[in-house]
N, C-alpha and C positions, 0 to 999 in steps of 0.2 A: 358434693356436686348435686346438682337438681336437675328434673328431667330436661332441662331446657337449655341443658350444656349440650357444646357442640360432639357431633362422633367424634370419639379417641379413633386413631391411625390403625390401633392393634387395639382392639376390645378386652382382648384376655388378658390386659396388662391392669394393676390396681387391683383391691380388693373383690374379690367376688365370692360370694357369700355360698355354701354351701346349705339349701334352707333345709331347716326339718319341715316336716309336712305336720301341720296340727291336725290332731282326731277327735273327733270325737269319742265319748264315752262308748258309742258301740262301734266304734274303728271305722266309721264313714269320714271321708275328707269334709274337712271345711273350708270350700271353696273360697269364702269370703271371708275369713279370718287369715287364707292364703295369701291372698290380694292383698290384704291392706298389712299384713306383716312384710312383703316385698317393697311397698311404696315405703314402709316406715324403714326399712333397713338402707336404703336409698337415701333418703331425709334425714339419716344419723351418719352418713359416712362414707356407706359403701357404694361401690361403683357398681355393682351388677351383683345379679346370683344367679347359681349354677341347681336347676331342679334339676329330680329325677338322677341325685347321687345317690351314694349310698345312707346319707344321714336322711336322705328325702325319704326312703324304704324302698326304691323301686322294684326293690326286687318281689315284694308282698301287693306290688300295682295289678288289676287290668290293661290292659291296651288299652281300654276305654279314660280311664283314670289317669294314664301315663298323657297319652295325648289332649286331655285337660289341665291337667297341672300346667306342663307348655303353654299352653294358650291362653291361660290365667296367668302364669308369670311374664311375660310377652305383654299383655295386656297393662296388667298392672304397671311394668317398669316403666312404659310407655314409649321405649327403643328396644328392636328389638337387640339393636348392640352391646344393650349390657344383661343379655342372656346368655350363658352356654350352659346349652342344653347334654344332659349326662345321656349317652346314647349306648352303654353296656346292655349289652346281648348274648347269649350261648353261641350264635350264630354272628358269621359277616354277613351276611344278607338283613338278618335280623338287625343289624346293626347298621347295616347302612339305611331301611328303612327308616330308622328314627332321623336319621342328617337328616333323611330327604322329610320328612315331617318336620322338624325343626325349622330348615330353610323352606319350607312352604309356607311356614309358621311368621319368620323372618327372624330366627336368630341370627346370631351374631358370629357364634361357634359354639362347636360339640367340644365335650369331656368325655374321651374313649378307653377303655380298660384293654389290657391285651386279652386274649381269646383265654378262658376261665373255666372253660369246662373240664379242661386237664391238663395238662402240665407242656403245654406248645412248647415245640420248640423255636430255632431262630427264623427258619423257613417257613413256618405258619404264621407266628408273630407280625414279618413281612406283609407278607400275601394278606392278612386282615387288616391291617393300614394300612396297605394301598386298594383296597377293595373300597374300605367306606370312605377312603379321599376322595375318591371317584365322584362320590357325592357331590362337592364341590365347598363345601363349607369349611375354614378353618380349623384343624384338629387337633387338641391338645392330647398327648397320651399323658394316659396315668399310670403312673407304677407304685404298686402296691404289692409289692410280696409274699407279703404275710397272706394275704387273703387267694390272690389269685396263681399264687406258687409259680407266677411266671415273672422272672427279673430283668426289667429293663435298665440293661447296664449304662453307661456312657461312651461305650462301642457300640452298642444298638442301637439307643436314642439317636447317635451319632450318624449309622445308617439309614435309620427310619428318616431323617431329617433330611439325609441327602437322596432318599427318593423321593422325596420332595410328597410326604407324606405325612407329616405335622410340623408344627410350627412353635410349640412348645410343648414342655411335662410340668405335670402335675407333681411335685418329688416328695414320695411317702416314705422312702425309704429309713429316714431316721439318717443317714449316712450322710452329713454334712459335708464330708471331704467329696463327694462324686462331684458337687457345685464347680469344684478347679476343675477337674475331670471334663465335665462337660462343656466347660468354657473352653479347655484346650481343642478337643475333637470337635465341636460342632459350634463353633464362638456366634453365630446367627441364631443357636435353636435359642427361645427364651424359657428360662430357671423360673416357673412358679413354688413358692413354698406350698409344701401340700399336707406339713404338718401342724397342728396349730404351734405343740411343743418344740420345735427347730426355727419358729419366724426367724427369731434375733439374728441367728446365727446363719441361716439362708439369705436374710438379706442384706447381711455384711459381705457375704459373698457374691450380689451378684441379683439376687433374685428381682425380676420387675412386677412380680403380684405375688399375690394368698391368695388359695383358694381354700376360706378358714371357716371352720365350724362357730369357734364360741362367739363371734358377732351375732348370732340368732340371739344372745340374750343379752351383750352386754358393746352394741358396734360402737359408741361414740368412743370408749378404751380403747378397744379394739384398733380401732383408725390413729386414734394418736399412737399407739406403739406403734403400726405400720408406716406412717410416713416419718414419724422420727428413724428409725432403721432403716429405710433405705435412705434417708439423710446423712447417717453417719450416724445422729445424732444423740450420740450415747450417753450425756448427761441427763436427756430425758429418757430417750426409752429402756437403758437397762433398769431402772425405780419400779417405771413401767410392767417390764416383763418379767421382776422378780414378785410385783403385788399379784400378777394374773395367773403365773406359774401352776399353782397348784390347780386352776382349774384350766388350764390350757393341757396338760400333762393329759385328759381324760379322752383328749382330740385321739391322741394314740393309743387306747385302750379298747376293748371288745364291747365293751359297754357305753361306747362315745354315744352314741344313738339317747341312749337313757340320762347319759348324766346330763349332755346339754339339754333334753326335755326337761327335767328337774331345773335347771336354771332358770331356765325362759320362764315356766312357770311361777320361778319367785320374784324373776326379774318383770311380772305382770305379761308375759307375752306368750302367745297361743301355742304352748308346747301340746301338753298332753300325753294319750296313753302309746303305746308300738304296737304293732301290729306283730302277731307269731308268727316265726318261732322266738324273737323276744320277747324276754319275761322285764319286770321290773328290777329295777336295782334287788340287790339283797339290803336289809337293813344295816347293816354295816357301811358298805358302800352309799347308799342313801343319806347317813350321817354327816359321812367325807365330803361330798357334793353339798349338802344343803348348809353343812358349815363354813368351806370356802365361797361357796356362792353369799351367804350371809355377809361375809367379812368383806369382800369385793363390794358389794352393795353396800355397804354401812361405811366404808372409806372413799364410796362417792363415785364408782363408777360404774356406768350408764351405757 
């Protein structure tokens, strides 16, 4: 797609790129190396990206920094439809602040985390999506468990959905079976794949977008495996998603941050260092990555 296609109906649906934030050598943003990695990711395939995730760092942001990333990616993509803007907060206030920045902004829609400061229950969970619905901009929740010790099941998603308080998930759980699950309870909410390792198998099921990390180094693959799968089309994409496997596997590891900078880096695109409390790869791991990343690039894809 090129900027000068028409708005999709539902923005969040198709690939949407989770971008890293490239740094500099003393951990300042580069704001124009931002820019034109968003248009390039755009120009190879993907329909939008999603700043101010977790591979973005936001967590290691300013206010200052968080509300520019936004408005350089917005800018850059040149709609602001094929933004959704990652609006995790400690706080729903803090939270819904970002929507209303984002839609000042003119995104398209947020990427919301459940409430992470401790282990919510179902009635908090609640009450924080409908607080930053409020907002008015379409809401994707993300469930991530591992991280945020809070599990949005397919009975909750279910609920959330029916108070009319998001419109799809981001699904990290690894648990490819929840896809039936969710299709039975909540057949309206929409199934984004949220891992990079489960695309295949999400979107045999069901899924209508990625919101995927390894496109920051390698989108024009990236795309051909995604619309082959949700094609059906498994004479091309399983080839596909068994050559990219060993580096899609790193989307669900603790180290996803690091390994896909090491990509981008070799795949020539503005990765660079993390900001603490990430360290770098250990050299072991460094090996892993720069050898799959090699073999990926040396069998052609881009």
């Amino acid at each position: 797609m090129t900027a000068s296609a028409p708005p999709r109906p539902r923005p969040w649906h198709g690939i949407l790129v989770a971008t890293a934030l490239p740094l500099r050598p003393d951990l300042s943003i580069d704001y124009t190396a931002y820019a034109e990695h968003v248009r390039w990711l755009i120009a190879n395939g993907s329909d939008g990206v999603v700043p101010n995730g977790s591979l973005g760092e936001y967590q290691t942001l300013t206010d200052e920094e968080r509300e520019r990333v936004v408005r350089t990616a917005i800018e850059a993509a040149g709609d602001g439809d094929r933004v959704m803007v990652g609006v995790a907060a400690y706080g729903s206030a803090a939270s819904r602040r970002w929507v209303e920045h984002a839609a000042a902004e003119g995104a398209g829609s947020v990427l919301l985390l459940p409430p992470n400061a401790y282990r919510a229950d179902e009635r908090s969970v609640r009450a924080h999506y409908a607080e930053v619905a409020k907002a008015g901009l379409p809401v994707v929740a993300y469930n991530n468990p591992f991280d945020t010790k809070v599990d949005l099941t397919p009975a909750l998603l279910a609920q959330l959905h029916a108070d009319g308080s998001i419109v799809a998930v981001k699904e990290f759980s690894g648990d490819v079976r929840r896809a039936y699950e969710i299709a039975e309870l909540a057949p309206e909410l929409d199934l984004l794949a949220g891992a990079d390792d489960v695309l295949l198998e999400l979107a045999t099921a069901g899924a209508v977008g990625w919101i995927a990390g390894y496109p920051n180094a390698l989108p024009a693959s990236c795309a051909q495996l995604y619309h082959a799968a949700v094609k059906g089309d498994l004479a091309t994409a399983l080839p596909l998603y068994r050559a990219l496997h060993p580096l899609l596997r790193w989307d669900s590891k603790t180290e996803f941050v690091q390994a896909i900078k090491v990509s981008m880096d070799l795949a020539g695109r503005p990765g660079g260092p993390t900001r603490p409390p990430r360290q770098p790869l250990t050299a072991e791991q460094d090996v892993l990555v720069r050898a799959a990343t090699e073999k990926a690039l040396a069998e052609g894809h881009h």
